[in-house]
Structures are given as structure tokens and as C-alpha cells.
C-alpha positions, 0 to 999 in steps of 0.5 A: 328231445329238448335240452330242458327234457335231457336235463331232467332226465340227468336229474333222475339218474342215480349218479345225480342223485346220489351227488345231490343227496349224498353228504360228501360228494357235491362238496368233494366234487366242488372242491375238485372243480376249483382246484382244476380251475385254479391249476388250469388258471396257473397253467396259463399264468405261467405261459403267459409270463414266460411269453411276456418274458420273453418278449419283454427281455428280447424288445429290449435286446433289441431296443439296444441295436435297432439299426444293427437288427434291421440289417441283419437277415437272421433278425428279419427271418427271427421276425418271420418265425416270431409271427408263424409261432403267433400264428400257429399258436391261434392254430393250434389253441383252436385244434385243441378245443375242437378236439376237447368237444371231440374232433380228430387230435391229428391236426392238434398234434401236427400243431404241436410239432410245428410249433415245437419246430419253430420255437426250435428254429427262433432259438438257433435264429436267435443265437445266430444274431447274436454270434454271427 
């Protein structure tokens, strides 16, 4: 069956015909679909300016002692945490649209965690730098 032949059974169903000729449902549905887009779009505003952020704030703290922080072992492991987070990141944003087309969700919620960790071990690595 061709995609154009699946289409055009969809177009036959009694759901798609009812949406399309139905005087509320398609303009309903429509405005559904942007509020979800609009509220996906803050979703991922917000976790972008809180990750600029921090960065932003923590490149400064840093621009304050450059030296004190090369020399110290628990900005150097901060550092090594920073990258796994990143990277983990790409992991699990990947886990997550593999699991959205319908893949296993175990490896999404094991990124999930390992993330919760690491952000976990950058706050105590952090806090270490700046008391110990």
C-alpha cells in the first residue's frame, strides 16, 4: 500500500469526515494544536533560559577567580560533570523522540535518572567550590 493509498482511506473514515464537515471540530482541533505548540514552545523557552542562566551567572563566578578555579580539583570534576550532563542530555533527548515514534521508554527513564544525578553531584561539586 502507498502512503498516497493510506491517505486516502484516512480521508474516507468517518472521523475525517466528521472533522472536515463538522462546523466546530477542525477550528476546535486547530486551536488545540497551536495552544500545545505554544505551550511546548514555553516549555523549551524556559529550560533554555534557565540553562542560559546558569551558565551565564556560573562563567561569571568563574571570570571572578580563574586561576583560584584551575587549581581547584572540585571545579575540574564540576567541569567533567558539566560535559557528562551535555552529553547526557543529547542521550536522553534522543531516548525521548525514539520513544515518542514508539521504542522501549526503559533507556529514557535511565537517562532521566543519570541526569537527575549529575545535576545532583554539579550542586554539592559546586557548593564544594565555594566553601571548601
Amino acid at each position: 500500500m502507498s502512503f498516497l493509498t493510506f491517505c486516502q482511506w484516512i480521508e474516507t473514515t468517518s472521523l475525517s469526515i466528521a472533522i472536515r464537515e463538522g462546523a466546530l471540530y477542525y477550528p476546535i482541533l486547530g486551536a488545540l494544536h497551536l495552544a500545545a505548540i505554544a505551550w511546548f514552545g514555553v516549555t523549551v523557552l524556559i529550560g533554555d533560559l534557565r540553562i542560559l542562566g546558569i551558565g551565564v551567572s556560573g562563567g561569571l563566578l568563574w571570570w571572578a577567580e580563574p586561576v583560584v578555579c584551575y587549581h581547584s580539583p572540585r571545579f575540574m570534576i564540576k567541569i567533567v560533570l558539566l560535559l557528562l550532563v551535555g552529553l547526557n542530555s543529547l542521550i536522553l533527548r534522543n531516548k525521548v523522540y525514539r520513544n515518542i515514534a514508539g521504542g522501549n521508554s526503559r533507556g529514557a527513564r535511565l537517562a532521566a535518572c543519570a541526569s537527575m544525578l549529575l545535576w545532583l553531584a554539579l550542586i554539592f561539586t559546586g557548593r564544594g567550590i565555594a566553601f571548601f
